[in-house]
C-alpha positions as CSV (number, residue, x, y, z in Angstrom):
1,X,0.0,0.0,0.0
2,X,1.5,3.1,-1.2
3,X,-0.6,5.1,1.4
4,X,1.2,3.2,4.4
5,X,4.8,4.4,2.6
6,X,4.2,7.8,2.4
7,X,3.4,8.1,6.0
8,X,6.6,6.2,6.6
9,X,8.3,9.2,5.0
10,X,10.2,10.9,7.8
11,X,9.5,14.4,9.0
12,X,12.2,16.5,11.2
13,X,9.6,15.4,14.2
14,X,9.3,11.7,13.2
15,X,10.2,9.0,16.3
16,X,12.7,6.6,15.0
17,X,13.4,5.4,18.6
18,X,13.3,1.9,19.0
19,X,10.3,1.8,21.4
20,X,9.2,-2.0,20.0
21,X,11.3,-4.5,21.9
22,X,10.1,-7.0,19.1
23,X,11.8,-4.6,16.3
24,X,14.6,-6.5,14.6
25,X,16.6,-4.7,12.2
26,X,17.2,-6.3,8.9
27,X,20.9,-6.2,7.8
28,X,22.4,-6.5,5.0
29,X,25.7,-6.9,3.2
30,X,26.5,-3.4,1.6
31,X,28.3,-0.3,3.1
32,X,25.6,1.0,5.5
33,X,24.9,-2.2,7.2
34,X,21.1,-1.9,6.6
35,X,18.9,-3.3,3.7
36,X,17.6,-0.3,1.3
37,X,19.4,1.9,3.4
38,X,22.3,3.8,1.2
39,X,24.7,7.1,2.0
40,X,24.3,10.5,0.1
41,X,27.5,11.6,-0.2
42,X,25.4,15.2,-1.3
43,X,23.1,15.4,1.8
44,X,25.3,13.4,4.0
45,X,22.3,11.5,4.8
46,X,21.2,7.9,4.9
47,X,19.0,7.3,2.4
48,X,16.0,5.1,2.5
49,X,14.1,3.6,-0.5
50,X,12.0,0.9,-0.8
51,X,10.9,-1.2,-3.9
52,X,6.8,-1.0,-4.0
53,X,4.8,-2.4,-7.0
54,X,7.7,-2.1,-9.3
55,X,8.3,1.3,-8.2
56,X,11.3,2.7,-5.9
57,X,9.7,4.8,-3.2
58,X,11.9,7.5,-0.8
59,X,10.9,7.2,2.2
60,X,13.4,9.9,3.6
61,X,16.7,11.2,5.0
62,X,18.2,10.0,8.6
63,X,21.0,11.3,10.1
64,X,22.0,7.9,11.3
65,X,22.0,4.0,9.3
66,X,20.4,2.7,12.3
67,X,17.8,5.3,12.5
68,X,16.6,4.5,8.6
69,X,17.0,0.4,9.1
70,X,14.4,1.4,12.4
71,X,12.0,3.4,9.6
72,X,12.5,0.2,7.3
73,X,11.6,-2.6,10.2
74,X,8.3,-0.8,10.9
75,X,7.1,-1.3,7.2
76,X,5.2,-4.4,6.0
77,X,8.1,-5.3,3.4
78,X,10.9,-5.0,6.7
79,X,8.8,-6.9,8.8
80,X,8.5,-9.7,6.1
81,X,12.0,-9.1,5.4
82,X,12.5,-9.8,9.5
83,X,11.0,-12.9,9.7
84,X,13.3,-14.3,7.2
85,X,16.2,-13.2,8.8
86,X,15.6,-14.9,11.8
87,X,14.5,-18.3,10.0
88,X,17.2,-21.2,11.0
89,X,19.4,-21.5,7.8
90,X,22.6,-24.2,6.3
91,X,22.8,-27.2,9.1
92,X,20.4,-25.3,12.0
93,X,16.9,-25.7,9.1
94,X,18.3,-29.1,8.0
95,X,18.5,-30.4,11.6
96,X,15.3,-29.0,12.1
97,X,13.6,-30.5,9.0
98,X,14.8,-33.9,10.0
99,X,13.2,-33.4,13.4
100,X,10.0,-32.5,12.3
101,X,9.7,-35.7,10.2
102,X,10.5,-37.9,13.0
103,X,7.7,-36.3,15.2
104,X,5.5,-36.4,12.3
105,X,6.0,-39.7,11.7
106,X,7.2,-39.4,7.9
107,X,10.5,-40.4,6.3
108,X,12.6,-38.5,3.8
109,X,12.9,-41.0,0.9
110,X,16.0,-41.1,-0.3
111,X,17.3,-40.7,-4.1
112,X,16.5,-43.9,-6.3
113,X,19.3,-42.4,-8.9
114,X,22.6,-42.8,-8.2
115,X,23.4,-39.4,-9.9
116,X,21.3,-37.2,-7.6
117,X,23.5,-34.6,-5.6
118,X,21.0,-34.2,-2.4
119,X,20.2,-37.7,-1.5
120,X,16.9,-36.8,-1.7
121,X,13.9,-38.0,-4.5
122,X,12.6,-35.4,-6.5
123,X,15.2,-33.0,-4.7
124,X,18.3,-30.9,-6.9
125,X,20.4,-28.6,-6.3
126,X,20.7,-25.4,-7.9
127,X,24.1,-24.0,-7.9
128,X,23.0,-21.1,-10.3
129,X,19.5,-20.2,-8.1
130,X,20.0,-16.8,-7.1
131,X,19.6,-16.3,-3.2
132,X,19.6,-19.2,-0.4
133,X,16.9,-21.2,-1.7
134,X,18.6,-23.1,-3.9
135,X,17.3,-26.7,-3.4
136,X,14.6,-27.4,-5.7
137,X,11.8,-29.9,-5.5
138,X,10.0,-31.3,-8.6
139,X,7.3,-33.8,-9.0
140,X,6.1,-36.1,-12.0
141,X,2.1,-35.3,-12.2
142,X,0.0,-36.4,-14.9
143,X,2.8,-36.9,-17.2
144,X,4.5,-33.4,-16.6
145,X,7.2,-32.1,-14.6
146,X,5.9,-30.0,-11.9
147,X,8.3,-27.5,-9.8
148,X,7.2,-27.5,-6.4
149,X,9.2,-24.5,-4.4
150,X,12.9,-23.8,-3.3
151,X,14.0,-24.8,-0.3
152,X,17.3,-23.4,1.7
153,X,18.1,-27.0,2.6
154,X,17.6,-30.5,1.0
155,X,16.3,-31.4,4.3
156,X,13.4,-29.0,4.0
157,X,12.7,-29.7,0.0
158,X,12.8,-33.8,0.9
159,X,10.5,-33.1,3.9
160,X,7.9,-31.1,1.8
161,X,7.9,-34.0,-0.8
162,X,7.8,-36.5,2.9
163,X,3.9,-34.5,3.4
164,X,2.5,-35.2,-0.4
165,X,0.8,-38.0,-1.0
166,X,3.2,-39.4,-3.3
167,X,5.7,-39.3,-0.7
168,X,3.6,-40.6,2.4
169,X,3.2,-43.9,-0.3
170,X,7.0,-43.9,-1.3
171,X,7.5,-44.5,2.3
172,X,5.1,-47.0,2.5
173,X,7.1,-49.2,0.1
174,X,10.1,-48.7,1.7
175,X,9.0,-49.8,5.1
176,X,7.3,-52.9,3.7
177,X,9.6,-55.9,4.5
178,X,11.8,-57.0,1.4
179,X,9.9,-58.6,-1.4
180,X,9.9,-62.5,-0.8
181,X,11.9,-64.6,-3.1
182,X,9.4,-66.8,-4.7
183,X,11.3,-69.0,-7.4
184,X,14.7,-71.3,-6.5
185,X,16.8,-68.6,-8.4
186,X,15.3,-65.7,-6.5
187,X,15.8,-67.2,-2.5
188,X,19.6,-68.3,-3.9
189,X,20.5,-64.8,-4.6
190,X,19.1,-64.1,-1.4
191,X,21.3,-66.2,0.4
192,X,24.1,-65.6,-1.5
193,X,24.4,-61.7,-0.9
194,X,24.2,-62.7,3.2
195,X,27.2,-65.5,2.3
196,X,28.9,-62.5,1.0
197,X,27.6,-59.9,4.0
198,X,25.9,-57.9,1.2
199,X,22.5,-55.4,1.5
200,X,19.8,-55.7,-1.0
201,X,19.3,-51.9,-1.4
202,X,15.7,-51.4,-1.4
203,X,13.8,-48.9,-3.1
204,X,9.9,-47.5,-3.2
205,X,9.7,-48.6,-7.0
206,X,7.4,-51.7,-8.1
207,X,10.8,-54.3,-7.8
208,X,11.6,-53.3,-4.2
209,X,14.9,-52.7,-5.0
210,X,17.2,-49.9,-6.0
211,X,17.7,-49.6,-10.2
212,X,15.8,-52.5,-10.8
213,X,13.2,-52.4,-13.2
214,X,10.3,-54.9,-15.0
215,X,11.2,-55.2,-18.4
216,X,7.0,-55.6,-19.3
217,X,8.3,-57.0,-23.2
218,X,10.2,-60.0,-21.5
219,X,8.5,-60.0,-18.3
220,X,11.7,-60.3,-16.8
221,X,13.5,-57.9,-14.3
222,X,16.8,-55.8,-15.4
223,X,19.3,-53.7,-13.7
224,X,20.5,-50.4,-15.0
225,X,23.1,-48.2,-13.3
226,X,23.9,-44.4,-14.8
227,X,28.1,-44.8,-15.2
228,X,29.8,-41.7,-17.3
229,X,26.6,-40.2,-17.4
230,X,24.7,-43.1,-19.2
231,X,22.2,-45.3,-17.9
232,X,23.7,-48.6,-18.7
233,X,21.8,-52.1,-18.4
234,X,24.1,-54.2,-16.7
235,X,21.8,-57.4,-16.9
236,X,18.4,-59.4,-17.1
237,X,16.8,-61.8,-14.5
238,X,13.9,-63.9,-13.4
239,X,14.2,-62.3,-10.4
240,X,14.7,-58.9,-9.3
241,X,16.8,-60.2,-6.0
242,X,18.7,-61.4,-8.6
């Protein structure tokens, strides 16, 4: 509201006093310390101007940084701006994330591709994404590719996807016991990878297991890892404990 801004505007009499104990300055990384708030080499003055509805708005001259930042933190934008300050970023939000999923009862499903970078389905991360939300989240819906918000941790993208309903069934397959080997070939593979002190890796896909997949033309199950940046098949079985 442009209204609210220009009573912001500073007169010689305005307070600037930080009378709110629950007032919290929003900093920044430039030469006055402050968010919007710049120096007029001219007046010799600390400017303040604020973006509002694709417009730059003055909203006056202070003798001091502080006393401008104090001008900014009582407008809707500084308050907003505030609040995401204070919001627990890098390993504090991730920790936090993790947390919340435990006392919700969900569980962050972890990457079925062996090139993901998060460890997280559905979750990437966005080296060019300007800002600290650079963790993106992306769902498969009705045969399209659906962005679904950035995130400042992997934690916090994997836990959104945790709440959907695609990820409270993902984890449904993953807690379900490992699939029972059914056939002679299937229950020797099965003992053989405990000869050998192996771990099935399971997976929430219809095989149970990580990068396996039915092969619907031979009815028969296949393995394909991504090496030099190819999926490869590496081989075809009865089984997928195979």
């Amino acid at each position: 509201d442009t209204r609210s801004f220009a009573c912001m505007k500073r007169s010689r009499g305005a307070d600037t006093s930080m009378s709110d104990d629950s007032l919290v300055l929003v900093t920044a990384d430039n030469k006055s310390g402050f968010k919007n708030v710049t120096y007029d080499l001219q007046s010799r003055r600390y400017e303040l101007r604020v973006q509002v509805g694709g417009k730059r708005k003055h909203l006056g001259a202070f003798k001091t940084a502080r006393e401008a930042a104090v001008v900014y933190a009582r407008t809707a934008e500084g308050k907003a701006d505030a609040a995401a300050q204070q919001r627990p970023t890098g390993a504090d939000a991730a920790a936090i994330a993790v947390r919340a999923a435990e006392r919700e009862g969900l569980l962050l499903i972890p990457a079925d591709r062996k090139d993901s970078t998060t460890g997280y389905k559905n979750v990437t991360h966005n080296v060019e994404q300007s800002g600290v939300r650079k963790y993106k989240l992306q769902m498969q819906k009705k045969g399209k590719r659906l962005s679904c918000g950035l995130f400042g941790t992997a934690e916090e993208a994997a836990l959104a996807y945790a709440r959907t309903p695609e990820g409270r069934a993902d984890a449904e397959r993953l807690r379900r016991p490992a699939p029972v080997p059914r056939t002679a070939a299937a229950i020797e593979a099965v003992q053989q990878a405990e000869r050998e002190g192996l771990t099935l890796v399971l997976s929430a896909n219809a095989t149970g297991y990580k990068n396996v997949t039915v092969d619907q033309r031979k009815s028969k199950c296949q393995l394909q890892v991504r090496a030099a940046g190819r999926q490869q098949t590496i081989g075809i079985a009865a089984a997928s404990s195979e």
